[in-house]
Structure formats: structure tokens, C-alpha cells
N, C-alpha and C positions, 0 to 999 in steps of 0.2 A: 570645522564641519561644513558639507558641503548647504549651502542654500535650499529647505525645503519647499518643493514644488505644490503649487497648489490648484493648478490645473485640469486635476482627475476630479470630474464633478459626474454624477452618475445620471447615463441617459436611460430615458426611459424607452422601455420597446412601441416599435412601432406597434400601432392596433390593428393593423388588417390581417386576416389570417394569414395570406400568402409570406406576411414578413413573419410571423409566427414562426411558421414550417419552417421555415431557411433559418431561421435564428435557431433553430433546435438543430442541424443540423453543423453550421460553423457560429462560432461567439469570439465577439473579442475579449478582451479580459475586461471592460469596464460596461461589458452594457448588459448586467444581471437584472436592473429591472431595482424594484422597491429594497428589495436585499442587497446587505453586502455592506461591508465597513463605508462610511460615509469620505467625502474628502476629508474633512478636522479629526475625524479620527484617525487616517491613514497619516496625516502631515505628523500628529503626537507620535503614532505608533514608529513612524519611519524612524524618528531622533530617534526612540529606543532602541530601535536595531541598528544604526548604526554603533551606540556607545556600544549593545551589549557584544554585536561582531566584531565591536574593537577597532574600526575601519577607519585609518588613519584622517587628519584633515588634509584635505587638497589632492587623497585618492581620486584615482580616476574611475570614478563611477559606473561610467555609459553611459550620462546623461543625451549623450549625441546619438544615438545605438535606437533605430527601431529595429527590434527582434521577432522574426515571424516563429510563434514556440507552439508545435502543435502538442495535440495532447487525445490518445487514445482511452475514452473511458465505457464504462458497462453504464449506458443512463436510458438503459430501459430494461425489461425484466425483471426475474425475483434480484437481481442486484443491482436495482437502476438507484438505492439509495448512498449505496457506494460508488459508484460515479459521482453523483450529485455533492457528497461528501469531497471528492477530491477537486471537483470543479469549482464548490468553493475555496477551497484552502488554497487553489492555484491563483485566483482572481483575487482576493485579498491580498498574496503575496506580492502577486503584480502591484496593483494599488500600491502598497507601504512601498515598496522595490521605486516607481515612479518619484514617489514622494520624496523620498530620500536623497534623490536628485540620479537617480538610475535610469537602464533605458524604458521604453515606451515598449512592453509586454506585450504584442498582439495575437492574439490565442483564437486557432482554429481549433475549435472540440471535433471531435469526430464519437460516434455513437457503435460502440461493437457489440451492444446487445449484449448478450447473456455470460461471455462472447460467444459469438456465432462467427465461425470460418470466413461464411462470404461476408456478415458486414464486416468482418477483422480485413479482411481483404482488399474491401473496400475502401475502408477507412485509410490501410497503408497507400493505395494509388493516388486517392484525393491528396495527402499530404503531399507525398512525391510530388504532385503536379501542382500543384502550391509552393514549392518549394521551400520547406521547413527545413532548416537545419540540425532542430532538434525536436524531440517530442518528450511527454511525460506518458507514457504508458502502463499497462494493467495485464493482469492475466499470464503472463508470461508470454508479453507480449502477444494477445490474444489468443492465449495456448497454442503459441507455435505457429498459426497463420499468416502473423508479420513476418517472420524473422527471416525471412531471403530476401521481402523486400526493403528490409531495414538495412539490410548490408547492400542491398543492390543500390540505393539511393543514397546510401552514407548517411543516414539519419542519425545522431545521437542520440540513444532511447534511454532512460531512466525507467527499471521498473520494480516502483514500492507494493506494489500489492502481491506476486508471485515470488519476485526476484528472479537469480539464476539458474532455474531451473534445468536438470539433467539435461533438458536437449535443448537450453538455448545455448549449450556452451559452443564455442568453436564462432559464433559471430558477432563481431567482429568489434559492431556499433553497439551494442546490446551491455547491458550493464544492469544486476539486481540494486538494488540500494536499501533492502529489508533481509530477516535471514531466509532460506529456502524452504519455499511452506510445502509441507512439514518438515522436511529435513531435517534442516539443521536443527530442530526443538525434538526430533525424536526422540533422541540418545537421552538427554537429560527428562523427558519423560517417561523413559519408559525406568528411570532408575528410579524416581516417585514411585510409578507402579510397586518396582520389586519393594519398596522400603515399606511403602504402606500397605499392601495388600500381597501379604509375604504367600498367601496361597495359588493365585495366581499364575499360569503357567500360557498359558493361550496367547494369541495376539489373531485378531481380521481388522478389515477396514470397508467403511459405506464409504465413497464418495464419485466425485464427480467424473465422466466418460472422457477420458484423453485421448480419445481414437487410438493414432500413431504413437503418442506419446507412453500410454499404457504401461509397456512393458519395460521401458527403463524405469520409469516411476515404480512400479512393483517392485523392479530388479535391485534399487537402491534401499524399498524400505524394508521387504525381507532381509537383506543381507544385515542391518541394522538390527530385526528383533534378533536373528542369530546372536548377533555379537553381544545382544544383552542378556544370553543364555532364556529369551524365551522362544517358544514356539510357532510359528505360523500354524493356522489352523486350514489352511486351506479358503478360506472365507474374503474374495475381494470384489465384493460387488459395485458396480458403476450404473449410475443414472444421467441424463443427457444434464447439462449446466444450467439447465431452465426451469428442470423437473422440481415440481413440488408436491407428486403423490410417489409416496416410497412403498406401497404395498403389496410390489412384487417383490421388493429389495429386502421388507423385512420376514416374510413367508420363508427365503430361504434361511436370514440372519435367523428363525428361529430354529430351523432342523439342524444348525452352524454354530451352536451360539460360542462366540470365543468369550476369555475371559474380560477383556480388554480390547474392544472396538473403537477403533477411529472413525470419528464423522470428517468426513475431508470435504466438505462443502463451503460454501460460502455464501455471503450475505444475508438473507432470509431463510435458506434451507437448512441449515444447523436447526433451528427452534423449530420449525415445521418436523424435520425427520424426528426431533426430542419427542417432540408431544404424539407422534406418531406411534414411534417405537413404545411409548408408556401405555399405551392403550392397546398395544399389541402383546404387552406382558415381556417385554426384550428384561432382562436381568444383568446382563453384560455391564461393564463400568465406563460409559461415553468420554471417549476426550476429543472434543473438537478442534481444530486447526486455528481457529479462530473465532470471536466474537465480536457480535456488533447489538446495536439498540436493533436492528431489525431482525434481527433471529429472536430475541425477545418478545415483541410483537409478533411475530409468526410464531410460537410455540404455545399461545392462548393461555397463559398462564402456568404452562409446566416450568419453565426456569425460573422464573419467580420461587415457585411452591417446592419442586425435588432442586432446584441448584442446575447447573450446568460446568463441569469440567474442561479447560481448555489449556493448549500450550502454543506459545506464542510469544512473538516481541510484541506486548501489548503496551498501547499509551493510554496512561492513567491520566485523562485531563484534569482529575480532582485533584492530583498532585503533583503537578508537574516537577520533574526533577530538577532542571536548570533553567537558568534567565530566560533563554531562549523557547524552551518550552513553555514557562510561564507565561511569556510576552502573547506566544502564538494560542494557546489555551486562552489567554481573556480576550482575544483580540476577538478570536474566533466566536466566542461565546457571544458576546455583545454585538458582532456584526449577524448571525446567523439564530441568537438564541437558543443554542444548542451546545451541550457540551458537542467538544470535536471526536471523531476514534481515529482508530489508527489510519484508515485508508485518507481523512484529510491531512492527520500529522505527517504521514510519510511524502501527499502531496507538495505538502507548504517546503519540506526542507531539501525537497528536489528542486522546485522553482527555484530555490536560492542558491542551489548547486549550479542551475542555470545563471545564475545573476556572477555566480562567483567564478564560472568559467569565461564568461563574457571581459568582467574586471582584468583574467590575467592575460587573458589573449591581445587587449586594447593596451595593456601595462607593453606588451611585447611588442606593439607596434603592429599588430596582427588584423586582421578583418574577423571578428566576430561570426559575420553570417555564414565561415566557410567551417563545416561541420570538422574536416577533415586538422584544423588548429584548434578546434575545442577538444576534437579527443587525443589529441598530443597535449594539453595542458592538463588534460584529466590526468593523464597517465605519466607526467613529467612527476606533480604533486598528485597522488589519491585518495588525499584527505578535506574531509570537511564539514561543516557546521553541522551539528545535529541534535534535534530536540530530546535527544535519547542518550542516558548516559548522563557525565558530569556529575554538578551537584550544585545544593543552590549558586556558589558563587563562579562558577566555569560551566561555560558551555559544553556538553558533547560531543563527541568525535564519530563521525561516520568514516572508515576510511573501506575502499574498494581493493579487492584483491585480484592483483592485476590478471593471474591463473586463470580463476576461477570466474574471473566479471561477476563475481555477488560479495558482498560483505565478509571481512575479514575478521570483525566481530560484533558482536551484538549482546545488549540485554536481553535475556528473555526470561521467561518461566512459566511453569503450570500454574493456572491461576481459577478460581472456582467463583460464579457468579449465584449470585442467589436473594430473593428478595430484595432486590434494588441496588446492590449491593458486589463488589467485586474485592476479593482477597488473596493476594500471592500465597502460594504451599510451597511452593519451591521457586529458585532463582538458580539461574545458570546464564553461561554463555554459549556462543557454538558449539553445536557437537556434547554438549554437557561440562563443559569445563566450568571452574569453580561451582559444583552442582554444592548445593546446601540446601536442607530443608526452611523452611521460614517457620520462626519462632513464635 
């Protein structure tokens, strides 16, 4: 086993404002400030990732390798706590990744707001002109705002919080690493629907404004309820990605109301539109795209009290399914005191998709920092470590589907939150395959 490094000692930020400003703007992976797994814990944690990745002794690590790894996230806005969730889980991995005797992580954050077009824009040029060879990005790749200049730069993009979505297909550098929110969770939710609420015949959706995007997005989830033999109702209202008063949104949702409404929001706005719609008298049956602790907190007690319905590849850190999950779940708790969600779990196991592209490229005699031999190693092998899936004694398998650039399978399922509380209804994978109800 390679010699654990003990060199990541954490600095603290400068105190003048002006270094403030600029620190929010780029960060390296080691300078979070009070937070954040300590060196003696990353040196423990590293030994365990290596045993649990199996990574032979006298592997060629990267310990030689500094890696400029940018990273696109929402760290302001009603979604600035999912950013902050992924920018820790990427800065920890660094850490333990160092320690282990890997390369020296240095991570530009860039801030795409809500995301917003022009900081998404922005974000992709700074990088470009920094010269990153890869990034961990969000949003579908900031709904679409990167994605000419991810291919125009050859950036290799990783993105767990959207994936590949309808119109990121076709480029190039672009890669989902979670299922296609919603997508790929429709089929197998909406077959929940039929089973538990046999009367049921409607389908609309609230959610977030895709400009451009819009009408493939529509175009794929109606064709969807079709094929589950329900209805579209006519009903697909949009609010801008920032919006947190829905009280035009729901005035119509109530002259509309379908049986089965989608909240397609994210981060804080699910529990905001819940508590909303409750007090607006909505009746309809809510399934959200996703959950977090901050839609909780934004719904003032309504998910607590009525529950909240969601479908999703969610990560349960109170139970983590494999080593690897486990390792990253207590790691993360103890550096950040928080359980992790998904938007840090899917962070952490992209960083190491990072770490493990670097390994085969260096294994190959290769130069790491040229983006254009990681995504030939991606696509040689497209599989890899993942905290999802498995079982306690094996790791999980993330593997990418080279077609589609998003995931070729996945955990997921409908899953219901309520008084502190989260519990599967159903399990499925892609598209609904092996759909079962839970017992």
C-alpha cells in the first residue's frame, strides 16, 4: 500500500474582505476554513479507500499529478445549499484522494447561481481560460448554457445532479453520472401511481423554466405518461429556477387540477411549492423529482406534518448500502456534521471517477492533464466505483452508457418523507425495470 501522506494540513482563510470575495469565487480543494475532514482523519480515511477500492500495492496513484479539476456548482440562490453540499463532498475527496498518496486536487469552484445562463456562461469561460481539463458540474450542465463551450474547450464534464439530459445529448465532453431527472424515474413512478391509486387517470407537472430546453423536456415526459396508458392533462406550468412564490403557478394548477402532479423543482423549492399548494387547497397527489433537507426547511412544517412523495436515485446516508458508501457517509458526517444527500454523494463519487481516470491514463504512459486521453479512458472502460448499488460486502458499479452519455443503470425508487423520516414504496431501476413494490 502506497505511503500515507500527511501534508494536507487545513489553511485558514485569509481575513480581509477582498480575499473573502475572490475565495468565493475560485477555491482550492484544501482551503474550506474551520470545516472539513481534518488531516488524521483523511490519512485513516484514505487507508480505507484504498483497501475498500481494492487498489493494488505499488499502483500508480498520481501522487506526481497536480490536477487543475474545475467544478461548476449553484452556491447561491434557493439552491446555494446544494452547491455547498457538493463542494464539500468534492474537497473531502480530494483530501482522503491526497492522502492515499494520489494527486494534489486543485479545484476552481465557479458559482452558476440558481443556475443563471450568464453566470453558467461565465463560469464555462473562466474555466476554459484556466485551463481545466475537467470539471464536476450541475444542472445539466447549467441547463444547457455550458454545453458548446464544454465541447468547444474539451472539458471533461461529469454531471450528478441533472445527468444527460434530452438536449445535452450529442456533446461530446458531457457525461450524466446519476439517472435523468426525471426521466429515467418516470416509468417506474408512474406504475406506483397506477397500482396504488387505481382511480387515477390525469398526469400535469410544476416545475422549473427551461427556456430552449422546454419542449424536448415536455416532448419526452408526455410521451412517457402515454405509454403508461395515463393522461396528460394539459397542465405544465414553469417558474424561473430562483422562483420561490408559486401563486400564479398554482391559481392555474387549480382551474387544472390533474390527478398526479410533478413538482420538478429543486433544492428549496419542492417544500416551499408543498406548503404552498396546501394552503392553496391543491388535492392533486405531489411527487417530487427530488429531496433534500432544504425543501424541508422551506416547506415550514408541511413535509413533516402531510409527508412528501418523491422518485429519484436517492442516497440514504442512514443506510448506506456498500463500503464505499459507508466510508463516504461517516466521513462526511464527522467532517461536516451533517448527514450527506445525494447532491454531495453523487459529488464524492465523480471526484474519484476523476482520481480513477487520472490512475489509467498515468498506468498508459499518458499525460493526465490532456482532457482528450481521459475521455478515451472513460470510454475504453465505462465503469466505475459507486456509492449506489452493491451491498455491504461490494462496492457499486456506476457504469456510463456510451449512446446516451448518462447512466446505464441505476438504483432508484419512489420514496415518501415524512416526520423526520424517509421510506422506499417502491424500487426500480432505469426506465422501471425490476419495478416492485416495497414490503
Amino acid at each position: 500500500m502506497p505511503t500515507l501522506r500527511s501534508d494536507l494540513r487545513r489553511r485558514r482563510p485569509i481575513a480581509s474582505l477582498l480575499a473573502t470575495l475572490a475565495a468565493a469565487a475560485t477555491l482550492t480543494a484544501c482551503g474550506s476554513g474551520d470545516t472539513g475532514v481534518s488531516a488524521a482523519d483523511a490519512e485513516t480515511q484514505a487507508a480505507d479507500l484504498v483497501k475498500v477500492l481494492k487498489l493494488p500495492d505499488g499502483a500508480a496513484l498520481g501522487g506526481d499529478v497536480t490536477f487543475k479539476l474545475g467544478a461548476a456548482l449553484t452556491l447561491s440562490g434557493p439552491s446555494a445549499g446544494n452547491g455547498q453540499s457538493m463542494r464539500n463532498a468534492i474537497e473531502l475527496a480530494a483530501k482522503q484522494i491526497k492522502a492515499a498518496g494520489g494527486p494534489a486536487l486543485k479545484l476552481s469552484v465557479k458559482d452558476i447561481k440558481g443556475p443563471d445562463p450568464v453566470a453558467a456562461k461565465q463560469a464555462a469561460s473562466e474555466l476554459a481560460s484556466e485551463g481545466v481539463p475537467a470539471k464536476i458540474t450541475s444542472m445539466g450542465d447549467g441547463l444547457g448554457a455550458m454545453l458548446a463551450d464544454t465541447d468547444k474547450n474539451k472539458i471533461l464534464s461529469l454531471d450528478g445532479v441533472g445527468g444527460a439530459q434530452v438536449f445535452t445529448r450529442g456533446t461530446k465532453y458531457f457525461y450524466g453520472t446519476r439517472e435523468v431527472a426525471p426521466s429515467d424515474a418516470v416509468p417506474g413512478a408512474l406504475e406506483w401511481f397506477k397500482r396504488t391509486h387505481p382511480q387515477g387517470r390525469t398526469v400535469g407537472l410544476a416545475g422549473v423554466d427551461l427556456g430552449a430546453q422546454n419542449a424536448a423536456i415536455k416532448a419526452d415526459m408526455t410521451k412517457k405518461f402515454a405509454a403508461a396508458g395515463l393522461a396528460f392533462n394539459g397542465l405544465w406550468e414553469t417558474a424561473a429556477p430562483s422562483s420561490q412564490d408559486f401563486a400564479s403557478m398554482i391559481a392555474k394548477i387549480k382551474k387544472n387540477p390533474p390527478d398526479l402532479l410533478w413538482v420538478a423543482f429543486s433544492g428549496a423549492s419542492p417544500g416551499a411549492f408543498a406548503a404552498q399548494a396546501k394552503a392553496a387547497g391543491i388535492k392533486s397527489e405531489l411527487v417530487g423529482i427530488e429531496f433534500t433537507q432544504e425543501a424541508v426547511k422551506a416547506s415550514k412544517g408541511v413535509l413533516d406534518s402531510d409527508g412528501f412523495t418523491f422518485a429519484m436515485d436517492y442516497f440514504d446516508a442512514s443506510a448506506p448500502p456498500n463500503p464505499l458508501a459507508k466510508l463516504f457517509a461517516d466521513a462526511y458526517k464527522k467532517a461536516y456534521g451533517q448527514p450527506a444527500d445525494f447532491y454531495a454523494a453523487n459529488a464524492y463519487e465523480e471526484t474519484l471517477m476523476v482520481w480513477d481516470l487520472i490512475r489509467r491514463v498515468k498506468a498508459a504512459g499518458g499525460d493526465p492533464g490532456d482532457s482528450a486521453q481521459l475521455k478515451a479512458a472513460l470510454e475504453k472502460d465505462p465503469e466505475f466505483a459507486s456509492v449506489y448499488g452493491g451491498d455491504v460486502a461490494t462496492v457499486g458499479t456506476l457504469k456510463i452508457d456510451l449512446a446516451t452519455h448518462g447512466v446505464a443503470s441505476r438504483p432508484m425508487g419512489v420514496f415518501e418523507y415524512k416526520d423526520g423520516k424517509v421510506k422506499a414504496l417502491a424500487t426500480y431501476n432505469v426506465g422501471g425495470q425490476g419495478f416492485r413494490l416495497a414490503d
